[in-house]
C-alpha positions in Angstrom: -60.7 113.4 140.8 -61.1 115.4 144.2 -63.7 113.2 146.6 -65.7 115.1 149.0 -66.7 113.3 152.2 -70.6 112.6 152.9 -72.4 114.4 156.0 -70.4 112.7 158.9 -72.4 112.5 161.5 -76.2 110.8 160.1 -73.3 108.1 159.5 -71.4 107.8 162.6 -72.8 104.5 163.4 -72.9 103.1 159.8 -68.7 104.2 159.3 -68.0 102.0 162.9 -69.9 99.1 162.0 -68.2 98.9 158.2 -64.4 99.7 160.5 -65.2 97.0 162.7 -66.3 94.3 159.7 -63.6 95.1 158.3 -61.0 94.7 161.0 -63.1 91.3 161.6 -61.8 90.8 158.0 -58.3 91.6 158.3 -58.0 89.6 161.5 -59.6 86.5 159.8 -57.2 86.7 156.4 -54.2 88.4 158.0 -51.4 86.2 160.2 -50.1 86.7 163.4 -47.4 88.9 161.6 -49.8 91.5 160.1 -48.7 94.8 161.3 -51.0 97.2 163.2 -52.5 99.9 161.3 -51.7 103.5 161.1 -54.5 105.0 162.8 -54.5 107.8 160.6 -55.2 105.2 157.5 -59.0 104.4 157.9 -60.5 101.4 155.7 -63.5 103.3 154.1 -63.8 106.7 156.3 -67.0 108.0 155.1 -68.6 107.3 152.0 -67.7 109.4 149.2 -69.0 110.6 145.6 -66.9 112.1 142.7 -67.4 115.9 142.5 -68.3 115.2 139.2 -70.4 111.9 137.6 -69.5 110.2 134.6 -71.0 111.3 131.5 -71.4 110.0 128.3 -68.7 111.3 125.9 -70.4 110.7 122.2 -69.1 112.6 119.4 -65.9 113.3 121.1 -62.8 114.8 119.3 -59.6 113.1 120.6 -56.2 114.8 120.4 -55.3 113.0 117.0 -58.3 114.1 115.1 -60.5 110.9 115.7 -63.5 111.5 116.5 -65.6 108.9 118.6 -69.1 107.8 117.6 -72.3 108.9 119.7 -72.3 105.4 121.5 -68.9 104.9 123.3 -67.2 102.4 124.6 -69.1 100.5 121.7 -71.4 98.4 121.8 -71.2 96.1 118.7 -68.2 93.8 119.7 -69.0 90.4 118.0 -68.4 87.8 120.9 -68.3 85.8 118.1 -66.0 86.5 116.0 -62.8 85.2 116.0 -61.6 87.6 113.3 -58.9 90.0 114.3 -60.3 93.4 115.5 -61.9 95.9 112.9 -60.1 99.7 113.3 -61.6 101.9 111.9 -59.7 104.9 111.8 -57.1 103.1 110.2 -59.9 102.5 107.4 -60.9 106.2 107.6 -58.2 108.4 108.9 -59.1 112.1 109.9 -58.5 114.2 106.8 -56.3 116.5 108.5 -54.3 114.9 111.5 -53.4 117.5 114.6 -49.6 116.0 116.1 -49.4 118.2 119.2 -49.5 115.4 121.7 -46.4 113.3 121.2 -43.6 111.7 118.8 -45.6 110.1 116.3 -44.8 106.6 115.8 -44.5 104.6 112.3 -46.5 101.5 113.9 -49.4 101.5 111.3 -50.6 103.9 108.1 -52.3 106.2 110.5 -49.9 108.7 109.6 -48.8 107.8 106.0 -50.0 108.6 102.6 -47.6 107.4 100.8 -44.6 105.7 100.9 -41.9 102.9 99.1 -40.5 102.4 102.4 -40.3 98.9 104.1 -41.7 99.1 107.6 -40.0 96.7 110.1 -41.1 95.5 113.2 -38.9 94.7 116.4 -39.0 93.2 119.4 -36.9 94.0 122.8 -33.7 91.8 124.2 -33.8 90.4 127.3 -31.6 91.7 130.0 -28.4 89.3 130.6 -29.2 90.0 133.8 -32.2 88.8 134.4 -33.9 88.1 136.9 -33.9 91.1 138.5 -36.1 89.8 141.2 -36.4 86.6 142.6 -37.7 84.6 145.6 -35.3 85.4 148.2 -36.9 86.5 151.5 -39.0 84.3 154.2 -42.0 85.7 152.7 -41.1 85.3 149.2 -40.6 82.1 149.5 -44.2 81.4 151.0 -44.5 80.9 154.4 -48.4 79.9 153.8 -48.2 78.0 150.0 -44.7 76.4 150.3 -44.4 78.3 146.4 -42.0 80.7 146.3 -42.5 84.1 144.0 -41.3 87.5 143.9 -43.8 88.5 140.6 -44.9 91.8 139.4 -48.3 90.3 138.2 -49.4 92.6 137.2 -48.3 94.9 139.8 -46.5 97.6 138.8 -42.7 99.3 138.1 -43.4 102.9 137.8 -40.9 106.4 137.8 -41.3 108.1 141.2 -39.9 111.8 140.2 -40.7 113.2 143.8 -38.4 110.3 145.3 -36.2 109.9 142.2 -37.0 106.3 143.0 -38.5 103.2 140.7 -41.3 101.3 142.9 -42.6 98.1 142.1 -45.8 95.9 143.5 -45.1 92.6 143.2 -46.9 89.2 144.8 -44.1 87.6 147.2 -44.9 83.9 147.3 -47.9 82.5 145.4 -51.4 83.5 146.7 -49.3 84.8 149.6 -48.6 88.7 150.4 -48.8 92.2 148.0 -45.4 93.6 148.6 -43.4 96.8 147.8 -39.6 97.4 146.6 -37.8 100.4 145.0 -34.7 101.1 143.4 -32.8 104.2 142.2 -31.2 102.2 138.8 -34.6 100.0 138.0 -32.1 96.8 138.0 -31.0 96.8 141.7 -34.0 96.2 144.2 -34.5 97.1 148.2 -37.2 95.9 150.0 -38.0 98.7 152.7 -39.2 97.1 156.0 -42.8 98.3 155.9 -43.1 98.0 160.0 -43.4 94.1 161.1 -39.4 93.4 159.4 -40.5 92.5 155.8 -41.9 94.5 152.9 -45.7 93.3 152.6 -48.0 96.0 152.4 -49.6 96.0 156.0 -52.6 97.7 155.0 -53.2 94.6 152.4 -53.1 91.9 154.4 -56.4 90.2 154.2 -55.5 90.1 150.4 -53.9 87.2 149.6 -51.7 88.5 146.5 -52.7 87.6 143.1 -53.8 90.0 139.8 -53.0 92.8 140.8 -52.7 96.6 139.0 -50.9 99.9 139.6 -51.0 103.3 138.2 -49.1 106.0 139.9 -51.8 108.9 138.8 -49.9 111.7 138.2 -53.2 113.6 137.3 -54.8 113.2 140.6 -54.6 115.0 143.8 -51.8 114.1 145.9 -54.4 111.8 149.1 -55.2 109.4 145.8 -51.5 109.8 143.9 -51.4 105.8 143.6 -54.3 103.5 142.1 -54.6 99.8 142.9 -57.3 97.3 141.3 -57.1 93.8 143.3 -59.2 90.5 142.1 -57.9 87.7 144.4 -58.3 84.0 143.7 -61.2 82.6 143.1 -61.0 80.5 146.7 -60.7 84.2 148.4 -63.4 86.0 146.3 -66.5 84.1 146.5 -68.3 86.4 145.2 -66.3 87.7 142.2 -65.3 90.7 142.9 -62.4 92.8 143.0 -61.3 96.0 145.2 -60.3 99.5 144.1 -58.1 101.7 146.7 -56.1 104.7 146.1 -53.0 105.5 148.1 -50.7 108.8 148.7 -47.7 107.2 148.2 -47.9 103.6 147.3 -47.8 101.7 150.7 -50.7 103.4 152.9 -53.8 102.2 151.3 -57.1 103.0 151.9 -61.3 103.5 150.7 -61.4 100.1 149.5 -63.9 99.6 146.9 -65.7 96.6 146.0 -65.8 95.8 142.3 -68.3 94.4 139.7 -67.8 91.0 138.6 -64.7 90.0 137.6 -62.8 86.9 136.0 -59.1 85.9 138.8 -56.9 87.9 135.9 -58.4 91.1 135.3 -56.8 94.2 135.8 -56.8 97.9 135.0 -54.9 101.0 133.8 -55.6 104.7 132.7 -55.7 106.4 129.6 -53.9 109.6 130.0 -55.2 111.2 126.4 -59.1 111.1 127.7 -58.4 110.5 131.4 -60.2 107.5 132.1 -59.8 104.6 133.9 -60.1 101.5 132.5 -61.1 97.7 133.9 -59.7 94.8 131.5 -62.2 92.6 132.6 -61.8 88.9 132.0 -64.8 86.5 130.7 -65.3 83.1 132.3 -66.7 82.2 136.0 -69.9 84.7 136.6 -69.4 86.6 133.2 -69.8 83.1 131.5 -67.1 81.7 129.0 -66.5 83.2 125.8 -67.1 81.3 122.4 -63.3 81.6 121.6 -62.2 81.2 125.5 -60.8 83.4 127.8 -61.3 86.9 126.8 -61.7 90.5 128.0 -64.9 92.8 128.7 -64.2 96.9 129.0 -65.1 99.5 131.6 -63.8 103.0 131.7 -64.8 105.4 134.0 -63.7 109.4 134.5 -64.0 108.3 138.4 -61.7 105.5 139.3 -63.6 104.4 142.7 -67.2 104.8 141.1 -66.2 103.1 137.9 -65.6 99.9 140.0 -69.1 99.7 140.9 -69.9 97.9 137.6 -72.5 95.7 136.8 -73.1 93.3 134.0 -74.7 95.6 132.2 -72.3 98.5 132.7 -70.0 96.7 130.7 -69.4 95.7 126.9 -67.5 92.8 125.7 -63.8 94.2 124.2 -61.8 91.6 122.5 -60.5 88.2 122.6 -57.1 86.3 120.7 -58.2 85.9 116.9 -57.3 83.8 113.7 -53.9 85.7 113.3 -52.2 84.5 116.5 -51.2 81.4 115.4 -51.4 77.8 117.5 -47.6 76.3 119.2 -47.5 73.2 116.6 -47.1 71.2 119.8 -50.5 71.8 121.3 -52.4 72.9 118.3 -54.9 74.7 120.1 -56.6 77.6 119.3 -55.1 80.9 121.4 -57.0 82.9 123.8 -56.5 86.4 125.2 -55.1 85.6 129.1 -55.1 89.3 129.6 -54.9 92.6 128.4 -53.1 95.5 130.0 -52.1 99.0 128.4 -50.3 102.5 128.7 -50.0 106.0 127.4 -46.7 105.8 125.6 -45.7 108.9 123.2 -49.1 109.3 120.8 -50.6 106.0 121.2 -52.2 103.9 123.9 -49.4 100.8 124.0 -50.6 97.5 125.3 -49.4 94.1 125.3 -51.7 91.2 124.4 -51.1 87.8 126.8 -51.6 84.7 124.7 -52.5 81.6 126.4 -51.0 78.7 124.0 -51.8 75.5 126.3 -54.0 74.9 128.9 -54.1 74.3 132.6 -54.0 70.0 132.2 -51.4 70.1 129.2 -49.2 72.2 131.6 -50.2 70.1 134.5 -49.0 66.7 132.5 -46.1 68.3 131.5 -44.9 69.3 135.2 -44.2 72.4 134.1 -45.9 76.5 133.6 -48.3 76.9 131.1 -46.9 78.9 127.9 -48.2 82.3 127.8 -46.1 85.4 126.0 -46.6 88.9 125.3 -47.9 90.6 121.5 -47.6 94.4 121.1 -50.7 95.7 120.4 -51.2 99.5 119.4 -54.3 102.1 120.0 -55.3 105.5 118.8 -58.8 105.2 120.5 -58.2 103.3 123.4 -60.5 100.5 122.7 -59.5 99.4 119.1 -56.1 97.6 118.8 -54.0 97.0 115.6 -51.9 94.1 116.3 -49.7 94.0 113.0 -46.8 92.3 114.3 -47.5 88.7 115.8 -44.7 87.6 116.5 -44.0 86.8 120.8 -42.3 89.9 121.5 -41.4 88.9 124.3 -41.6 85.1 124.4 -41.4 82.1 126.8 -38.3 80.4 126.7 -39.6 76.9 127.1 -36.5 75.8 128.5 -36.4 73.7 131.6 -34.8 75.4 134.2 -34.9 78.6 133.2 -36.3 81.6 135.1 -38.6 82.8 132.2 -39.4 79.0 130.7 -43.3 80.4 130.7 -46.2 81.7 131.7 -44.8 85.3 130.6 -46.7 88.1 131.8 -46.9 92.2 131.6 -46.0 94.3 134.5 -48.1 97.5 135.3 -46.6 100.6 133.0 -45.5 98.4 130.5 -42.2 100.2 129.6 -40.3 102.8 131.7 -38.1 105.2 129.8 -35.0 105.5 130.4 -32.8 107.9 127.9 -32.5 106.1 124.7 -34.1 102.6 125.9 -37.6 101.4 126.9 -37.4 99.1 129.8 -40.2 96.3 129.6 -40.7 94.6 132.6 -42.7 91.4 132.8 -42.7 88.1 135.0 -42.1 84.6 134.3 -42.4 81.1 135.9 -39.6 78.3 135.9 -41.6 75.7 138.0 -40.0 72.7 140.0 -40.3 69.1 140.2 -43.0 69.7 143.4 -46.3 69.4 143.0 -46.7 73.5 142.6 -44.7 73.2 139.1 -47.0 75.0 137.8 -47.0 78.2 139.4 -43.7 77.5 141.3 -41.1 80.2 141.1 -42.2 83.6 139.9 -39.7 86.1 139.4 -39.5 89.7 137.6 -37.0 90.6 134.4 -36.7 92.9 132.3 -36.4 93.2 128.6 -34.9 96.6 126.3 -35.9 98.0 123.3 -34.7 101.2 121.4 -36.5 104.0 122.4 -39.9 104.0 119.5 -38.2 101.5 118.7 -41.7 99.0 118.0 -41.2 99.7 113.9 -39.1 101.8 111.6 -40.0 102.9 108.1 -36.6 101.5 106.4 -34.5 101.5 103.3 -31.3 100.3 102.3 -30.9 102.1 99.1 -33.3 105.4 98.8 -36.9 106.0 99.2 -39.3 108.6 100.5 -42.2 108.6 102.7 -45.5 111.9 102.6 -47.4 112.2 105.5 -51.4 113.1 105.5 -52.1 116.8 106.3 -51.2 117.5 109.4 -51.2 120.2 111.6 -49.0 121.5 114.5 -48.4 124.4 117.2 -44.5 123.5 117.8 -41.7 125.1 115.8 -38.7 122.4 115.9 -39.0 118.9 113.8 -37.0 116.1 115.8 -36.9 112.3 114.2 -35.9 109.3 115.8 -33.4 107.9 112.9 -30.4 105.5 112.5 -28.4 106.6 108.9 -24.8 107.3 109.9 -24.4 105.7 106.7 -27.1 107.3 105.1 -28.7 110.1 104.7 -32.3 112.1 106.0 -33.3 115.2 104.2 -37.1 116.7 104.7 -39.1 118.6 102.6 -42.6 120.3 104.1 -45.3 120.9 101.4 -48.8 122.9 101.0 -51.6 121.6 101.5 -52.0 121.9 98.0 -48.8 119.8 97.9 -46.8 122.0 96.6 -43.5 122.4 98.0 -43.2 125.8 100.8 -40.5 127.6 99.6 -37.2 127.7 102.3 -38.7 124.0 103.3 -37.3 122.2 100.2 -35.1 118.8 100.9 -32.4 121.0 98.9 -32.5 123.6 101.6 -32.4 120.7 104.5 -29.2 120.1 106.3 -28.3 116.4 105.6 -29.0 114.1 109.1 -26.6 111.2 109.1 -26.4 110.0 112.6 -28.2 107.2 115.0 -30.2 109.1 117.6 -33.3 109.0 118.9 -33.9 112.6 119.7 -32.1 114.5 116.9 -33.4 117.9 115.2 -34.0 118.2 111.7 -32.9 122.1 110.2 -33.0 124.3 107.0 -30.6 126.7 106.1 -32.3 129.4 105.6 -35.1 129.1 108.3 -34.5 129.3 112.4 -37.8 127.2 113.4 -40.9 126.7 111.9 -43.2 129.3 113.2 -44.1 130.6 110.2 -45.9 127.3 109.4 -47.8 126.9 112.7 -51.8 125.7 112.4 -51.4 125.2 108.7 -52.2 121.7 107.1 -48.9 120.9 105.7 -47.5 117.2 105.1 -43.5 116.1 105.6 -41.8 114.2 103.3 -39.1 112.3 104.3 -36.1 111.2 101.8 -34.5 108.7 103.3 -30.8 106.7 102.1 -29.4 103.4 103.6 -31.8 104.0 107.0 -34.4 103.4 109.8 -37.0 106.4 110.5 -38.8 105.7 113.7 -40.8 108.8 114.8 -40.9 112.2 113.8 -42.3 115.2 116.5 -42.5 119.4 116.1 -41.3 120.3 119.8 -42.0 124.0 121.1 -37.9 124.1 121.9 -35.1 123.1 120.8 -34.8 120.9 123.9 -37.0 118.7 122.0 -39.8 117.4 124.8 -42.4 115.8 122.8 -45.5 116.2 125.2 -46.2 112.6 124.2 -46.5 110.3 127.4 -43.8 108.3 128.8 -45.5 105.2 129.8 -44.3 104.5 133.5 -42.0 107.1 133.2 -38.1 107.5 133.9 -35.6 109.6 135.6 -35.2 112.8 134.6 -39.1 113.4 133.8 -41.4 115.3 136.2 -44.1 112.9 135.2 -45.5 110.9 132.9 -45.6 113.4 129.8 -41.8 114.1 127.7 -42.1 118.2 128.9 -38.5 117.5 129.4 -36.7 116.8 126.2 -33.0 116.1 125.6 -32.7 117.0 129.7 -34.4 113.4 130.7 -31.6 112.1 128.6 -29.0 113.8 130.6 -30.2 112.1 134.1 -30.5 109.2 132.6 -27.4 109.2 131.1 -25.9 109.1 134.6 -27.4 105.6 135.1 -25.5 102.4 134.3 -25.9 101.3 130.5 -27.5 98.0 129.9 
């Protein structure tokens, strides 16, 4: 979203009174270290208004075939309830399903009519490497606090194609400094000296570093590339609220933006399918508590500076933990939802549930971090998340004197992707035996999974799986598969389902390998133009396998058009136009 400036000179006076406040500000929050500003970088130059306001979006057709009531974001979310989340186009699928936009992932029955498949669920291993930042520097190791941290929380690791770099925004020390680091591998980390010798943000000094959020917008013009949402602590935010700012590369920031009321861990992300940005609100303080705890209230906006100016009304409640997360035996407590935080990955909105297991005085007692760990969570709307898989994926340790023993977190992105793997990164706390145990000793890891690697549709003898009419404008089917000691043969029928002649399983080449980007072919047919924009369903006969994700790619390159989540090296941004050529680059990078 271009932003136009405001008449300049009826404000003149009102623009040097808001610079001065706010250098008042800085001066007061900053230290004597805080470096001097670029004076090309101005605070809140003048105002600004979107070129275009927000409308409402009922009765709109998403790029999967839902289509989204009249009233939207809903309005009917039972505060309540403590009953997993209703989804309804799970219960009521589109009859025909477009699959344009992405590999389409096996994670629910979105996609499937019918099937005597098992579907599996996984969860990513942690790198033996980890950490992968720690609490090393003067400032990490807070100067201010006396609690060291190097944490991405939630920060952000995202793909940089124009600096074929990794950057990550992380909080050095504990309530200390917002700080910046990049890497060319995403394992190995420089901190650039930002101008006063150390790599806080200068421009975010009078923030003391706390929740934090991320996006690099590949969708916006190049002055407001990067996004940031900031809620500091509740001693430095009196009033509740939270800043917006946008940034051209990451480390200049500028227009700050006060929020709406907001609870100390919200944060925010963007929806590349409907381009919107949306605030993960948390209940408590001057939202109120929830019934069932902590929880989250929505906000998405088309804008991302005007949809911080929310009020209470401008929001709806979203979501909270519910009766399928299941209490830690030790504390016996019901769960609540710490936070919520979310990215476009492939077809689906991908977002990662953190479940709060203890509280604040059990951790306290304990000398220790509270237990918090991540849930996959999985979206076709944006707002309405299936969670079929409870298990921690990726947990807290527990474990005295490790680096992840708890409060487990996300990291902005979620998941870069790097050739065959996603790389999760997330944050963790090991404490210390000072009176900061519990928030003592933030550091960053990472964790890998298999590229769509969330579920697989599986056999180990034989089986089949149809898909619901779907439709399609590509002309070469690709699966994600692992049966070198099996067998994958695909069959396209009617939409009478009858079986297109030249598309029988008879007529398939046999697949027998493990790849996540391999092409399915028939012998007697060179692509499958002849079948564009007709409903058609694929049925998959599957031997002694795992079937992840299926896509129809416009070449034989095999670029999905899905989104990449926070992206990864050999991409141009965040949407797979690439193919089999992102694999090359990455390819070039160290395994893990």
């Amino acid at each position: 979203m271009k932003y136009k400036h405001l008449p300049s000179k009826p404000m003149r006076l009102y623009t040097t009174i808001i610079i001065f406040a706010l250098g008042f500000l800085a001066y007061a929050c900053g230290d004597s270290n805080d470096e001097q500003k670029d004076p090309g970088i101005t605070d809140n130059p003048d105002p600004v208004v979107p070129d275009n306001p927000d409308e409402p979006s009922g009765q709109e057709t998403l790029y999967n075939g839902i289509v989204l009531p009249d009233v939207w974001p809903p309005t009917n979310m039972d505060i309540n309830s403590y009953a997993p989340m209703s989804v309804s186009y799970l219960d009521n699928p589109p009859k025909v399903v477009p699959i344009n936009v992405g590999r389409q992932l096996f994670v629910d029955n979105f996609l499937i009519e019918s099937t005597d498949l098992e579907r599996k669920f996984y969860k990513p291993q942690k790198y033996a490497g980890n950490p992968i930042l720690k609490p090393e520097t003067a400032l990490e190791l807070g100067p201010k606090s006396g609690i060291p941290g190097a944490s991405a929380k939630d920060g952000g690791v995202w793909w940089e194609p124009r600096e074929q770099l990794f950057k990550m925004w992380y909080e050095a020390g504990w309530l200390n400094r917002l700080a910046y680091a990049t890497s060319t591998d995403g394992v190995n980390w420089t901190r650039p000296d930002l101008g006063d010798g150390t790599n806080a943000i200068p421009t975010l000094a009078r923030f003391a570093g706390n929740s934090s959020a991320v996006v690099l917008d590949y969708d916006a013009p190049d002055a407001e590339r990067y996004k940031m949402f900031h809620r500091a602590s509740n001693d430095d935010a009196p009033d509740n609220e939270g800043y917006s700012m946008i940034s051209p590369d990451g480390k200049r920031w500028s227009y700050f933006t006060p929020t709406g009321p907001c609870g100390d861990r919200s944060t925010m992300f963007y929806n590349p399918f409907r381009k919107k940005y949306v605030y993960s609100i948390r209940s408590q303080g001057v939202l109120g508590a929830a019934p069932h705890g902590r929880a989250r209230y929505y906000r998405e906006h088309s804008d991302f500076l005007e949809g911080a100016k929310w009020t209470k009304s401008t929001i709806v409640f979203w979501c909270n933990a519910d009766n399928k997360d299941e209490p830690d035996p030790e504390f016996n407590l019901p769960p609540e939802l710490y936070n919520l935080n979310a990215v476009g990955y492939e077809s689906i909105m991908l977002g990662l549930h953190q479940i709060l297991l203890d509280e604040n005085d059990i951790a306290k007692a304990a000398r220790r971090p509270k237990i918090t760990e991540l849930k996959v969570s999985f979206s076709r709307d944006g707002f309405h998340w299936d969670r079929p898989f409870r298990d921690a994926f990726i947990p807290a340790t527990r474990t005295a004197g490790s680096w992840d023993r708890g409060y487990v977190q996300s990291v902005g992105g979620i998941c870069t992707v790097v050739g065959d793997q996603l790389r999760f990164y997330y944050i963790g706390f090991r404490g210390d035996d000072s009176h900061s145990y519990m928030h003592s000793n933030g550091a960053t890891g990472m964790a890998i999974l298999r590229r769509d690697g969330f579920a697989s549709m599986s056999t180990t003898g034989e089986g089949s799986l149809t898909t619901r009419p779907v439709t399609f404008s590509g002309k070469y089917l690709f699966v994600n598969v692992n049966c070198p000691a099996g067998e994958l043969k695909v069959e396209i029928l009617n939409k009478d389902n009858q079986v297109i002649e030249n598309f029988s399983a008879d007529k398939c080449k046999s697949v027998a390998i493990n790849s996540t980007i391999q092409q399915v072919e028939w012998t007697d047919m060179s692509d499958l133009s002849s079948l564009t924009d007709q409903e058609v369903r694929f049925r998959f006969k599957l031997k002694n396998g795992d079937l992840y994700a299926f896509w129809v790619s416009p070449s034989t390159n095999g670029e999905s058009n899905g989104y990449v989540a926070g992206g990864g090296p050999g991409y141009t941004s965040n949407k797979d136009t690439e193919g089999k050529k992102a694999y090359e680059q990455a390819n070039s990078l160290p395994k893990l």
